[in-house]
N, C-alpha and C positions, 0 to 999 in steps of 0.2 A: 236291089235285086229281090224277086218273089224267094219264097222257099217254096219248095215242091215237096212233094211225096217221094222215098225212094226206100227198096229192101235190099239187104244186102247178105248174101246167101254164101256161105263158107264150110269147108270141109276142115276138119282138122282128124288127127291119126286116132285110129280109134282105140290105141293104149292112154290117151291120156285122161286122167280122173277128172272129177267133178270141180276139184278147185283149180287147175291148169284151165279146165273150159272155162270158168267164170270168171278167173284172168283175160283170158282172150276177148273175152264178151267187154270187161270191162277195159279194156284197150281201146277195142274203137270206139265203145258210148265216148272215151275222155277225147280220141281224136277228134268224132263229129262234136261233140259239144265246143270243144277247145280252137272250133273254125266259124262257129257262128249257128251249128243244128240243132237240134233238138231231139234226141229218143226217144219213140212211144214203146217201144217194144225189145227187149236184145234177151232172146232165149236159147235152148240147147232145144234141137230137136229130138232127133233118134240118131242112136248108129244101125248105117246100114250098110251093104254090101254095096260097091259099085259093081257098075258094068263093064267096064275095064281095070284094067292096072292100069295108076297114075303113078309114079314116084313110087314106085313099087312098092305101093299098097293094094290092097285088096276089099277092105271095109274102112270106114271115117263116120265122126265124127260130124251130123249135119246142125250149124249154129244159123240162125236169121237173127240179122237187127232192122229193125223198120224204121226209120229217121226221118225228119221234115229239115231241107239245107237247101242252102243258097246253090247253084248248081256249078262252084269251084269246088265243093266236097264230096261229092263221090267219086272225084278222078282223085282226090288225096286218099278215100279208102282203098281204091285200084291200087295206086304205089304199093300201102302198105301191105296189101296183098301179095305185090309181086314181091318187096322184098323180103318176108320174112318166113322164114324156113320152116315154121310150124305149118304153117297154111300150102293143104296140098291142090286146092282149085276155090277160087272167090270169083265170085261175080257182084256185079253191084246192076238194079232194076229201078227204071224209073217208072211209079206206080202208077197206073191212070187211076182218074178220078171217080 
């Protein structure tokens, strides 16, 4: 199977510090790597203010990782999105070229 290009865009609360983000960040670089991808990029963006209330939050935490995987991995970053309780909305984007 090709790798593709893909970003994958996450909210986390925006009480958490700098080494809880960089946990998180290094969570899914070990998922995609640990499935076959490859990281070019897993950063902390800005916190900013949403436009609604999610999970009765108010402002998050915005993290992007940019990945090149087989396209079984970004439904594995989905799951881990959905299940873990830090994470208040993830998307995962398949890049065009």
């Amino acid at each position: 199977m090709k790798n593709r290009n893909y970003e994958a865009l996450y909210i986390l609360p925006s009480n958490f510090d700098d080494a809880a983000v960089q946990a998180s960040l290094d969570t899914f670089k070990k998922a995609i790597e640990e499935n076959g991808g490859s990281v070019s990029k897993a950063a902390k963006w800005d916190t900013r203010k949403l436009a609604y209330k999610i999970k009765g939050h108010t402002e998050g935490i915005y993290c992007l990782v940019e990945f090149s995987a087989p396209p079984t991995v970004p439904e594995e970053v989905r799951r881990l999105f959905r299940i873990s309780d830090e994470i208040i909305r993830g998307r995962v984007f398949l890049r065009e070229e």
